[in-house]
C-alpha positions in Angstrom: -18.5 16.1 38.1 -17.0 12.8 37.7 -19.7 11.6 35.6 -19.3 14.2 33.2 -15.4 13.8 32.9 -16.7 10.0 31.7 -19.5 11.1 29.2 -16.9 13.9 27.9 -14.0 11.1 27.1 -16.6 8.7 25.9 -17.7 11.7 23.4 -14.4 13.0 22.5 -13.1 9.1 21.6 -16.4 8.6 19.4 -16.0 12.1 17.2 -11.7 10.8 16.8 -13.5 7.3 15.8 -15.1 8.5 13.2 -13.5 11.2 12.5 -10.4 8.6 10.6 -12.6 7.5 8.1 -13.6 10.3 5.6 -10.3 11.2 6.0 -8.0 7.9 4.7 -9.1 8.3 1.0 -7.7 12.0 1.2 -4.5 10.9 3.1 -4.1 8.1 0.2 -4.1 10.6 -2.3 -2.0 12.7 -0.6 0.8 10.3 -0.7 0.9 9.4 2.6 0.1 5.6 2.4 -1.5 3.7 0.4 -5.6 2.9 1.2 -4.7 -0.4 2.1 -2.0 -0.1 4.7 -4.2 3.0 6.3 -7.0 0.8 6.7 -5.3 -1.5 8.6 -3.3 1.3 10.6 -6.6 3.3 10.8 -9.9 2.7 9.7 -9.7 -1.1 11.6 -8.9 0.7 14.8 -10.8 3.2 14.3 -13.9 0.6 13.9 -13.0 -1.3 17.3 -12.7 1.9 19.0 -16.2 3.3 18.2 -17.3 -0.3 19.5 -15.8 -0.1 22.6 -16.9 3.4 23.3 -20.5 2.5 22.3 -20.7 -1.0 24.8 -18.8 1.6 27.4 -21.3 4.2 27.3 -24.4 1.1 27.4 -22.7 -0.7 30.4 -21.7 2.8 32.2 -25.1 3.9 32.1 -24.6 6.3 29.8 -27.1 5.9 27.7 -27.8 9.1 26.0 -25.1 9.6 24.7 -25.2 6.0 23.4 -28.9 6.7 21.5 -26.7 10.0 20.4 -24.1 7.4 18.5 -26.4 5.2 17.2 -28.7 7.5 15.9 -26.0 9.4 14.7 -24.9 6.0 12.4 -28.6 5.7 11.4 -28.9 9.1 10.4 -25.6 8.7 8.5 -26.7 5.9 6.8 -30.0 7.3 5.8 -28.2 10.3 4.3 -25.9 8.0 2.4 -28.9 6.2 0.8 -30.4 9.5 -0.7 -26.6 10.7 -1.7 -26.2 7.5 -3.9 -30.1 8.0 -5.3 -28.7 11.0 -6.2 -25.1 9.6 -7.3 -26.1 6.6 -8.9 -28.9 8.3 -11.7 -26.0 10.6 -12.3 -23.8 8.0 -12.9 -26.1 6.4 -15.1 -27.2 9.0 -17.2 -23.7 10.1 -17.8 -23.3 13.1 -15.3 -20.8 11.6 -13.3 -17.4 9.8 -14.0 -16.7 6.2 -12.6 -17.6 4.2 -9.9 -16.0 5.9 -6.4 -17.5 3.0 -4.1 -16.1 0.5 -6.6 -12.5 2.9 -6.8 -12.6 2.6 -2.9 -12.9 -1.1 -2.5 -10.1 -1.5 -5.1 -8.1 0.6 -3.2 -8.5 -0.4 0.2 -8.0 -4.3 -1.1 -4.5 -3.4 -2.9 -6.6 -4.6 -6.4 -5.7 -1.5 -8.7 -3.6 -3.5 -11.3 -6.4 -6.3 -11.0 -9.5 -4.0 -11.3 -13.0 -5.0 -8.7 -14.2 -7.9 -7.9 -17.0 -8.8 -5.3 -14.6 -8.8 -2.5 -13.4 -4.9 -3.2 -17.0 -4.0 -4.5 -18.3 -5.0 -0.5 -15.5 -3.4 0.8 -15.8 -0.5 -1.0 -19.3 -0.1 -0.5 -19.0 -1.1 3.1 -16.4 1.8 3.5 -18.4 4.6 1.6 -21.2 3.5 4.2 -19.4 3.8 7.1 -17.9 7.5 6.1 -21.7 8.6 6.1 -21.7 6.8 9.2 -19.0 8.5 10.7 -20.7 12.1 9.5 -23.6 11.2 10.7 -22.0 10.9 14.4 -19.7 14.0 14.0 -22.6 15.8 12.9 
């Protein structure tokens, strides 16, 4: 019984993990912070947390539920790939206004005023992969 209170905390701590992310850009618009401070507040955290929980559940010998994590990431990232196939030949031919991953990096860096540069166009892109990350493991 013991065991499973572990496995159940480990879970519960993942799905709150990655549950911040998708939700920061929706808070930021909200009005309730800018990107940038909630990323620090937040998505940070929120990173350092799903890495603790997934070395916990490898040295705990919980091991399913760490494949479940990291296939849950992969499958994430995977689906991410085909929605910016998707995304980006809309972009391009028109279908679809502005760059989001590009908006998100600005944001999350404080650059509005400035506009991208490489350092917001990796964190941007970093963060729209890691909210298909983060549905991939609450999925």
């Amino acid at each position: 019984m013991k065991l499973e209170l572990k496995k159940i905390m480990l879970a519960l701590l993942a799905l709150l993990a990655a549950a911040i992310p998708p939700n920061l850009f929706v808070a930021a618009e909200a009005g309730y912070s800018t990107m940038s401070d909630l990323a620090v507040e937040f998505l940070i955290p929120s990173v350092v947390l799903l890495a603790v929980v997934l070395a916990t559940s490898w040295f705990a010998d919980e091991r399913d539920l760490f494949r479940q994590i990291r296939t849950g990431i992969l499958a994430g990232l995977i689906g991410t790939i085909g929605l910016e196939i998707v995304r980006e030949t809309g972009f391009r031919l028109g279908g679809m206004p502005g760059e989001l991953p590009e908006l998100m990096g600005v944001l999350l860096l404080n650059r509005f005023a400035d506009g991208p540069n490489l350092l917001s166009n990796i964190a941007g892109w970093s963060y729209h992969f890691w909210n298909g990350a983060s549905f991939g493991i609450i999925k």
